[in-house]
C-alpha positions in Angstrom: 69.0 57.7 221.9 67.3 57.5 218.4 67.9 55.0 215.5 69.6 58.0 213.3 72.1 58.3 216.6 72.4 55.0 216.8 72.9 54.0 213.4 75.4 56.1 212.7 77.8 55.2 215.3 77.8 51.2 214.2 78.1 52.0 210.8 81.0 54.8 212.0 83.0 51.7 213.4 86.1 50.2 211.3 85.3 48.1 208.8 80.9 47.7 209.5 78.4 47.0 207.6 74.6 47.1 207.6 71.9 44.4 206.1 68.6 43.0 207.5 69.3 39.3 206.8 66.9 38.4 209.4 63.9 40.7 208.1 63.0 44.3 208.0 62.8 44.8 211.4 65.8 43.8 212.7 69.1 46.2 211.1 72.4 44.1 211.8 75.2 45.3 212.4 79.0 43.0 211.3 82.6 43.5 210.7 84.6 40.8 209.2 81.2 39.1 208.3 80.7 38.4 212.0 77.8 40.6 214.2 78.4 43.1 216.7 75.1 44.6 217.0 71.5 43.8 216.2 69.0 46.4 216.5 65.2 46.0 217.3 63.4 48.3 214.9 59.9 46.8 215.8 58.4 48.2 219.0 61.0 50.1 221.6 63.9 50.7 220.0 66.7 47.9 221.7 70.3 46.9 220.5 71.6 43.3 221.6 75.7 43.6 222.0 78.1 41.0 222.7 80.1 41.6 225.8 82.5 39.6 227.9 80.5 37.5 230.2 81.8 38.5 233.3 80.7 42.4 232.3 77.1 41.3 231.0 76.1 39.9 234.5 77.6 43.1 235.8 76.1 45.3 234.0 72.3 43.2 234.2 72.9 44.3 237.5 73.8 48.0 237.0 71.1 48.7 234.9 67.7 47.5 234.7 67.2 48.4 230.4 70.0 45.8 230.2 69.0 42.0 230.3 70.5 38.8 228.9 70.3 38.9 225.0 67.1 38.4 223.1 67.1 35.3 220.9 71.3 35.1 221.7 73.8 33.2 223.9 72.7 34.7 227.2 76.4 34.2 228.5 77.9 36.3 225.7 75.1 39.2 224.6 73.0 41.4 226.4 70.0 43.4 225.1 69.8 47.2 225.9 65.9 48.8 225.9 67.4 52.4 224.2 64.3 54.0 226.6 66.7 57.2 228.1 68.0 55.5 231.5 71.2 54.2 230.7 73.5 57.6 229.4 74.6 57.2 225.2 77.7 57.9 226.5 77.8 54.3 228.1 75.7 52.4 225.1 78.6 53.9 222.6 81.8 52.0 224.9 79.3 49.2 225.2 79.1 48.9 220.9 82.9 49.5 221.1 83.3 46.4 223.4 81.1 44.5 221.2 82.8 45.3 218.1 86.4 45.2 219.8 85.6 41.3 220.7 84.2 40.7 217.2 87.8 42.0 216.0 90.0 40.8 218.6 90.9 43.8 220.0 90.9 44.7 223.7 89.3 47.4 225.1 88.9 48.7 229.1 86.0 49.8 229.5 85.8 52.5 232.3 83.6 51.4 235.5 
């Protein structure tokens, strides 16, 4: 996945916006002034999503580009290296989970 790809899908989701409040390398991702997504532009390209802790450790365990979340509460984010080995199809329900929680909405995500 690329940052065009990638960008466009957050800023695709109900009610996002996009700032760099934390410097030019990092493009943030919120909804209802709360973040769902934080993207790494320095270096490999990475995304750090929140996800429901039970379904972080799981997938740390599925894949190896997923670890606990960079400079976040390791219980509720995880950040994904964007390095080809986990399919877009799965990062794309993974920012939907994120941005569901952010919105207090649930969502299923398919095992």
């Amino acid at each position: 996945m690329d940052i065009v790809t990638l960008r466009e899908y957050c800023i695709s989701k109900k009610g996002a916006t996009e700032s760099f409040p934390f410097g030019e390398d990092t493009l943030v991702f919120k909804v209802n002034e709360k973040i769902f997504a934080l993207v790494n532009l320095d270096g490999d390209l990475s995304i750090n999503l929140k996800c429901d802790p039970g379904l972080a450790i799981e997938l740390r365990e599925r894949f190896s580009a997923v670890t606990p979340g960079y400079h976040m509460n390791k219980k509720h984010w995880n950040t994904v290296m964007l390095n080809g080995s986990v399919p877009d199809k799965e990062v794309f329900s993974w920012i939907d989970h994120s941005h569901d929680l952010i919105t207090g909405k649930k969502l299923i995500l398919e095992q």
